[in-house]
C-alpha positions as CSV (number, residue, x, y, z in Angstrom):
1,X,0.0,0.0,0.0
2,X,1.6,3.4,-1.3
3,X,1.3,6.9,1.2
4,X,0.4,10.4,-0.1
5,X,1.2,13.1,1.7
6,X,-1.9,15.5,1.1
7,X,-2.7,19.4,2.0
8,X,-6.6,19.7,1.4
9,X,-9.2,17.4,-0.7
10,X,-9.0,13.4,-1.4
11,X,-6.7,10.5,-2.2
12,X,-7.8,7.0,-4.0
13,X,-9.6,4.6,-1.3
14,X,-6.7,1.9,-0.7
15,X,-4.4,5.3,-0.5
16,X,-3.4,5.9,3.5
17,X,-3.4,9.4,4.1
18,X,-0.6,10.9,6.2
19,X,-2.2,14.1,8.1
20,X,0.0,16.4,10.5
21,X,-1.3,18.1,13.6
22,X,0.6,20.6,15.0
23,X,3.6,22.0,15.1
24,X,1.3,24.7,15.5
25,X,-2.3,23.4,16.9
26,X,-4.5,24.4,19.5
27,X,-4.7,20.9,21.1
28,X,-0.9,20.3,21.3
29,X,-0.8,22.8,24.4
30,X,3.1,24.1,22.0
31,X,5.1,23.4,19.4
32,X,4.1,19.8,19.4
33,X,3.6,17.8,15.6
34,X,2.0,14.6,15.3
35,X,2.3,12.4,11.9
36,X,-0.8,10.5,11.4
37,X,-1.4,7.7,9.4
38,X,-5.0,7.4,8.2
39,X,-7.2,4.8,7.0
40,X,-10.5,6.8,6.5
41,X,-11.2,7.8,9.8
42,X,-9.1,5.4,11.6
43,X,-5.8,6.1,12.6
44,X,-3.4,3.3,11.6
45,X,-0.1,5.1,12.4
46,X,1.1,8.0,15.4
47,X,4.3,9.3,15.6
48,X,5.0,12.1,17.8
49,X,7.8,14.6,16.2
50,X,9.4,16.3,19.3
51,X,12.0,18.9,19.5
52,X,11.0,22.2,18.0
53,X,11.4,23.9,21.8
54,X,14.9,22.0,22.7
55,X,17.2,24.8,24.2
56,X,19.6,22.6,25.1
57,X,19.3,23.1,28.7
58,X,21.7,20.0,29.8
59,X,24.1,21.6,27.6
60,X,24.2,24.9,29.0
61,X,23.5,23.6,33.1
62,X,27.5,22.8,32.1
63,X,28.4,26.1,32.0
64,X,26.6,27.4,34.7
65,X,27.4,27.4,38.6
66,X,25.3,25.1,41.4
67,X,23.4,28.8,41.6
68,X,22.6,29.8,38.1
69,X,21.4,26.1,37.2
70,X,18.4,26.4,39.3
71,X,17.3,28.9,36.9
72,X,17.4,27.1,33.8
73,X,15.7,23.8,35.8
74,X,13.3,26.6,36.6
75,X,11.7,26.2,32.9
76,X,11.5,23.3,31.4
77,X,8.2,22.9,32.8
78,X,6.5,26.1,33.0
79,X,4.0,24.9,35.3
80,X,5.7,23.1,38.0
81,X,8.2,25.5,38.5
82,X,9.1,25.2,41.9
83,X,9.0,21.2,41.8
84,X,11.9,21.7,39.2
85,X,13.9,24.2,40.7
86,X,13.4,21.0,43.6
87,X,15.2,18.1,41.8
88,X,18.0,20.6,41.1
89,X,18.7,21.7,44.3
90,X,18.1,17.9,46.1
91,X,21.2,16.6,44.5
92,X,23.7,19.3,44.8
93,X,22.4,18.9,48.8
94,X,23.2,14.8,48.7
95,X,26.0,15.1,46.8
96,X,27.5,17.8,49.2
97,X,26.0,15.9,52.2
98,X,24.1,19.0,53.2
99,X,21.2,19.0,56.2
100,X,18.3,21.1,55.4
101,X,16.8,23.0,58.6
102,X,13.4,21.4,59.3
103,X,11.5,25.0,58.7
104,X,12.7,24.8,55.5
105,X,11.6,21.2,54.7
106,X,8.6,21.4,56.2
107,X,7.6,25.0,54.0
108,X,9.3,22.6,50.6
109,X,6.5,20.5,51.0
110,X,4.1,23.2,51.2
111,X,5.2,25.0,48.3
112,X,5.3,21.9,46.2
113,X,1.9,20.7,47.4
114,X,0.7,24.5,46.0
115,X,2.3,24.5,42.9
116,X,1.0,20.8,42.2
117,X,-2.6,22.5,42.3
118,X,-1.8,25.3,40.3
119,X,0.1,23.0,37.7
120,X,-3.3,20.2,38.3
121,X,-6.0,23.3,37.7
122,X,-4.8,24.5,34.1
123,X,-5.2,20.7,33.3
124,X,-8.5,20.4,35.0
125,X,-9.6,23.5,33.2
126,X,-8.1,23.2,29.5
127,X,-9.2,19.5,29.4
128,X,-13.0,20.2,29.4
129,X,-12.2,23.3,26.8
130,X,-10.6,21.4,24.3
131,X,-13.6,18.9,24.0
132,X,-15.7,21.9,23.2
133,X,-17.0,23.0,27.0
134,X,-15.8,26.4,28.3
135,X,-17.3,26.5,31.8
136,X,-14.6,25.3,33.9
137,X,-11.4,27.0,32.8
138,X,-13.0,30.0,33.6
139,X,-13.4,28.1,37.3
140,X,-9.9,27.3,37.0
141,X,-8.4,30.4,36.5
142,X,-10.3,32.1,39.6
143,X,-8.9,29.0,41.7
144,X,-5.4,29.5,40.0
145,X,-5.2,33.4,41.1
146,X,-5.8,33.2,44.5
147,X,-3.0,30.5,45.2
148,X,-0.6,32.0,42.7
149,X,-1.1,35.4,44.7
150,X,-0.1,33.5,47.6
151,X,2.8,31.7,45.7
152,X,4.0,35.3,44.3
153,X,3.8,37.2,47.6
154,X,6.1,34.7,48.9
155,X,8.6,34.3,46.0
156,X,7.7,37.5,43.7
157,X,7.3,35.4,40.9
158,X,4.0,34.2,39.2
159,X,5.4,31.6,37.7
160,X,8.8,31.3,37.5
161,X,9.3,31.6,41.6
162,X,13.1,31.0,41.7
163,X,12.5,30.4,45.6
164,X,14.8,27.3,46.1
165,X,18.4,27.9,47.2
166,X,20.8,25.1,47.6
167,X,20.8,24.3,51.6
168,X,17.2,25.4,51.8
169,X,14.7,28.9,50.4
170,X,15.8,31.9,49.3
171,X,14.3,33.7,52.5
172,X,12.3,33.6,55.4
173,X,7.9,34.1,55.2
174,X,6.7,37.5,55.6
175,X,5.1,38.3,58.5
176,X,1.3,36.6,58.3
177,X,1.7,34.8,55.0
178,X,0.2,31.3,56.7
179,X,-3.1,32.6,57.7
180,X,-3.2,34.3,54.3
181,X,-1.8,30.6,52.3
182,X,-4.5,28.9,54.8
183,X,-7.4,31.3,53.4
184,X,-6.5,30.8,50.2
185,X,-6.2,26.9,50.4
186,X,-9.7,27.2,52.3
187,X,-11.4,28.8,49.6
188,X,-9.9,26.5,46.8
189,X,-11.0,23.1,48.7
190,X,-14.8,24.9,49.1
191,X,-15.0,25.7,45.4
192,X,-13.4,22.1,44.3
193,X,-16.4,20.3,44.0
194,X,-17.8,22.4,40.6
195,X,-15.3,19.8,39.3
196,X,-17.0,16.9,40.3
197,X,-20.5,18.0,39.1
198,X,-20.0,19.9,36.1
199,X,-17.8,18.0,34.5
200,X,-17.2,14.5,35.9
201,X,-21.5,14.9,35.7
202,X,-21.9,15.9,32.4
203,X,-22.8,13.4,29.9
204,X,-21.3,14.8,26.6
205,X,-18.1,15.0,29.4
206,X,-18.1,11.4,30.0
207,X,-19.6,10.1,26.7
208,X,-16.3,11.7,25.1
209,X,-13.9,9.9,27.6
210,X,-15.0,6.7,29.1
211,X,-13.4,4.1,27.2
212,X,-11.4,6.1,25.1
213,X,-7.9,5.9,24.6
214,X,-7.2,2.6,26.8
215,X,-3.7,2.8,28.1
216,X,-2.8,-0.7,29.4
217,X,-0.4,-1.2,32.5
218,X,1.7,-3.2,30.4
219,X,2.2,-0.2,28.2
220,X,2.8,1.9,31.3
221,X,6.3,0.1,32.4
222,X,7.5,-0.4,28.8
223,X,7.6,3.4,27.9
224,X,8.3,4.9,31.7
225,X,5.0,6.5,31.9
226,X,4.8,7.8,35.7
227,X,2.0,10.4,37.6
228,X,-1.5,10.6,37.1
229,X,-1.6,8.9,33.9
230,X,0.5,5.9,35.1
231,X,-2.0,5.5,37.7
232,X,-5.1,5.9,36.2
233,X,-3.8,2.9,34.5
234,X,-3.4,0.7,37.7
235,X,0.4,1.3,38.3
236,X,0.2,2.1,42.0
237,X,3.6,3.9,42.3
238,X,4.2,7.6,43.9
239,X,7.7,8.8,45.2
240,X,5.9,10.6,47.9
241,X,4.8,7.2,49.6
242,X,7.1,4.5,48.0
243,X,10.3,6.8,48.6
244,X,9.8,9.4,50.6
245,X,11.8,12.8,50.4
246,X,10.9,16.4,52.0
247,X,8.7,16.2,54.7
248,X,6.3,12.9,53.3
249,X,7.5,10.6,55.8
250,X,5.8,12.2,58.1
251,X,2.9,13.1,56.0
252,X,1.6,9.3,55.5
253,X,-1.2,9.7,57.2
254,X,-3.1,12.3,55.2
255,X,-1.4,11.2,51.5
256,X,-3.8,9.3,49.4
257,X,-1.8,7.5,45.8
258,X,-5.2,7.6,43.5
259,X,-5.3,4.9,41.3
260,X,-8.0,3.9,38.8
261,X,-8.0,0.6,36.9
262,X,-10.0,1.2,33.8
263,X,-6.5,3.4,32.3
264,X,-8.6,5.2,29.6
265,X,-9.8,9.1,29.5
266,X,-12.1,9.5,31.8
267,X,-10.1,7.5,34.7
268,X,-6.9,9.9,34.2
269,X,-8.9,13.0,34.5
270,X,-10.5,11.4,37.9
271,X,-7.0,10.5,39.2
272,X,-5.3,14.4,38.6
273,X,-9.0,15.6,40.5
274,X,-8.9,13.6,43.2
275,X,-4.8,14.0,43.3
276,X,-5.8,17.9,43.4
277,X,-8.2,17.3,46.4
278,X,-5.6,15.4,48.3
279,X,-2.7,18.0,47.4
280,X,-4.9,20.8,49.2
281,X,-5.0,18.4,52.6
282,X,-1.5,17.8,52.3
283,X,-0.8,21.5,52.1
284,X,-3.5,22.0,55.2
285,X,-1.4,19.8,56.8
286,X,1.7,21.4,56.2
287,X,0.5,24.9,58.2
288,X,-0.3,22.7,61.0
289,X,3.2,21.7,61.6
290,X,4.9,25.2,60.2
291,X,2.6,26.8,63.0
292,X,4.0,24.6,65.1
293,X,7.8,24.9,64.8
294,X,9.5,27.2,66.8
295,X,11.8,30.1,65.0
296,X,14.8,29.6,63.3
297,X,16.5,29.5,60.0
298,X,15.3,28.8,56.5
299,X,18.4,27.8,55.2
300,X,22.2,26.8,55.4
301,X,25.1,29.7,54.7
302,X,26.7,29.0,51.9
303,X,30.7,29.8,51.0
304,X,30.9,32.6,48.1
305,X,32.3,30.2,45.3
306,X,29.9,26.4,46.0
307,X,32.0,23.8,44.7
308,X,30.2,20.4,44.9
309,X,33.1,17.1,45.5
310,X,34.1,14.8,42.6
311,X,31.2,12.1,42.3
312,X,27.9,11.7,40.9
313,X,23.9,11.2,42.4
314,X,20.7,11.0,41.2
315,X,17.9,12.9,43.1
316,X,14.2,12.0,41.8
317,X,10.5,14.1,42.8
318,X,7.1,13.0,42.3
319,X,6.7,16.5,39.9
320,X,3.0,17.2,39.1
321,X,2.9,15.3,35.5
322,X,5.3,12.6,36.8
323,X,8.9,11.3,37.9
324,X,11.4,13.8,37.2
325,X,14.7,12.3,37.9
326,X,18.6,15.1,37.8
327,X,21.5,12.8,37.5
328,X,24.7,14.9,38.6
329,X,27.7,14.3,37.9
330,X,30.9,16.0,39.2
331,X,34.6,17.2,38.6
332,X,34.6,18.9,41.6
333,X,34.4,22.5,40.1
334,X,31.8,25.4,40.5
335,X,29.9,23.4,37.2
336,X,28.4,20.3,36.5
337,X,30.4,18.6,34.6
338,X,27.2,16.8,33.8
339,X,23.2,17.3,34.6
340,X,21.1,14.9,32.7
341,X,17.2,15.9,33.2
342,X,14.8,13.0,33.6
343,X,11.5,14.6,32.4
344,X,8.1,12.9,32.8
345,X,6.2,14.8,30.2
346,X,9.2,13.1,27.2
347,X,8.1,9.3,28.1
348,X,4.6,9.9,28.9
349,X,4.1,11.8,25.6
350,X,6.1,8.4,24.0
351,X,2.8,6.7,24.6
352,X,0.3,8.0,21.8
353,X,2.6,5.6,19.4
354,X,0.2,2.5,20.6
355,X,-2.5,4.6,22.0
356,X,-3.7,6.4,19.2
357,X,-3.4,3.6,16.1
358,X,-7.0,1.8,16.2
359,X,-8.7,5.1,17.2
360,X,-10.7,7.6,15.7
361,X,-9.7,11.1,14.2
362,X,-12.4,12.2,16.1
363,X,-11.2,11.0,19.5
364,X,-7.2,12.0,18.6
365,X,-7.7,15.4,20.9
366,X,-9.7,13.8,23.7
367,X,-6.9,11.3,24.0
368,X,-4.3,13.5,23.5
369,X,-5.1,16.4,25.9
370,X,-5.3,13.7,28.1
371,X,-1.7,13.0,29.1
372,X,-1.2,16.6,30.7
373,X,1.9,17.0,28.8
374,X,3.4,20.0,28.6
375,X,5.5,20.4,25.6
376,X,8.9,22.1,27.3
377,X,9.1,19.2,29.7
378,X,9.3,17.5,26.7
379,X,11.8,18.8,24.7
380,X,14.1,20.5,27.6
């Protein structure tokens, strides 16, 4: 069977038609292209054509001192910016042997815990909208501006907060910033449950998910998918739980690992809800203890020139879309001499080569939007 590579109009019936969405399409949330193979309506072939963002961050974290490469980690993943700037700043602390003080730990969590809501809402909100219902991102943003008020008062930045320092945060929280984060956090969990009715109950909502876009667990281990999408699938694995780091250990109690079974649509928007619900408790439960803990500092003082010693780690987070995983290597200079980026949103993405063949054209953007990829964390 021969392939045509057509603009507009027709081919002959036993001709495949190769069809390209993106680089630049509304549903590929970037510069994301897709090269479709179809047979009438039926997508026989998916091949996701990455790269168009690469900056070459690993390249250039090379050049750049254990301060400056918290800035470029800072990016990749324009919503979970603080959860990168984490990874970075974890392994330069193991590999120098560094202690943390507990204030600090305590206010990672709680910070991470935030920005996985803010980074969980844009998903919760864009979702619905690109199946053709407009209600909730509006919803979504109003949820998204009170925390990120709270997120910027603290850090200055809306998005890019920069607020990790090797050794702990970049400074101490202004005076009666917990009783404002707990207001905040109050008034998100009150409002959270316009996601459960008005979209987990509408019909068209659920008519265009369930069963759609079946991702099997087998499929799961074989490309490294990991988050929400891994365990909407029935792979019941979260760092948080299985490997604790920050202040989880302690947090056990009150951390819920959602997992759904039937692995399609519907099931990995239901896991990033009910991961957003648990996220607020987990960040209620991080004022109880910060309220707690007496005064002291936020982080360790550093020597002017931070050399890390001849060696190499690997530091892994449960980031919002997945495992992201630094691997540092050093020479024992002021630069990595290497820093290679594990990103979850590059193998989860990987997937859509066995999830989209056998599928409809018409389904393509329902399955698509759900893998809450975003396309940076893809290409680095």
């Amino acid at each position: 069977m021969t392939e045509t590579t057509i603009g507009i109009g027709g081919a002959a019936e036993s001709t495949d038609m190769v069809l390209n969405i993106g680089p630049q399409h509304p549903s590929t949330h970037g510069v994301l292209r897709l090269r479709l193979v179809l047979d009438g309506e039926v997508v026989r072939h998916a091949e996701p054509v990455v790269g168009y963002m690469h900056r070459g961050a690993e390249k250039l974290f090379e050049a750049r001192d254990y301060r400056q490469i918290v800035m470029l980690a800072n990016r990749h993943d324009w919503l979970s910016a603080f959860s990168n700037e984490l990874g970075v700043v974890m392994a330069v602390e193991r590999m120098l042997g560094m202690e943390v003080p507990e204030r600090a730990v305590w206010m990672r969590t709680l910070l991470a815990e935030l920005n996985r809501v803010l980074n969980h809402l844009m998903f919760l909100g864009s979702y619905p909208l690109e199946l053709g219902g407009i209600t909730p991102i509006f919803h979504a943003f109003r949820e998204r501006e009170e925390l990120q008020a709270v997120m910027e008062e603290i850090s200055g930045g809306r998005m890019h907060y920069m607020f990790n320092r090797v050794g702990g945060l970049k400074e101490d929280l202004p005076a009666g910033w917990l009783g404002r984060a707990r207001t905040a956090i109050a008034d998100a969990q009150a409002r959270m449950d316009v996601y459960d009715r008005l979209v987990l109950g509408n019909e068209i909502f659920r008519g265009r998910t369930r069963g759609v876009g079946t991702l099997s667990a087998q499929a799961v281990h074989s490309f490294g998918v990991t988050g929400p999408i891994a365990r909407a699938s029935g792979v019941d694995f979260d760092l948080r739980r299985d490997e604790p780091y920050l202040a989880y250990g302690e947090l056990q109690d009150t951390l819920r690992v959602v997992t759904r079974g039937e692995g399609d649509c519907l099931a990995r928007f239901e896991c990033l809800l009910e991961q957003t619900h648990n996220s607020l408790e987990l960040a209620d439960a991080c004022l109880d203890r910060l309220d707690e803990l007496p005064a002291g500092p936020i982080n360790q003082r550093l020597p002017k020139v931070l050399k890390a010693p001849e060696g190499h780690t690997y530091a892994w987070t449960e980031n919002p879309l997945g495992v992201n995983g630094y691997y540092l290597v050093s020479k024992g200079e002021k630069t990595p001499y290497r820093l290679k980026l594990r990103s979850a949103s590059y193998n989860n993405i990987q997937a859509l080569t066995v999830l989209l063949p056998g599928t409809l054209v018409a389904d393509m953007v329902a399955i698509l939007g759900s893998l809450f990829f975003v396309v940076g964390d893809i290409d680095k």
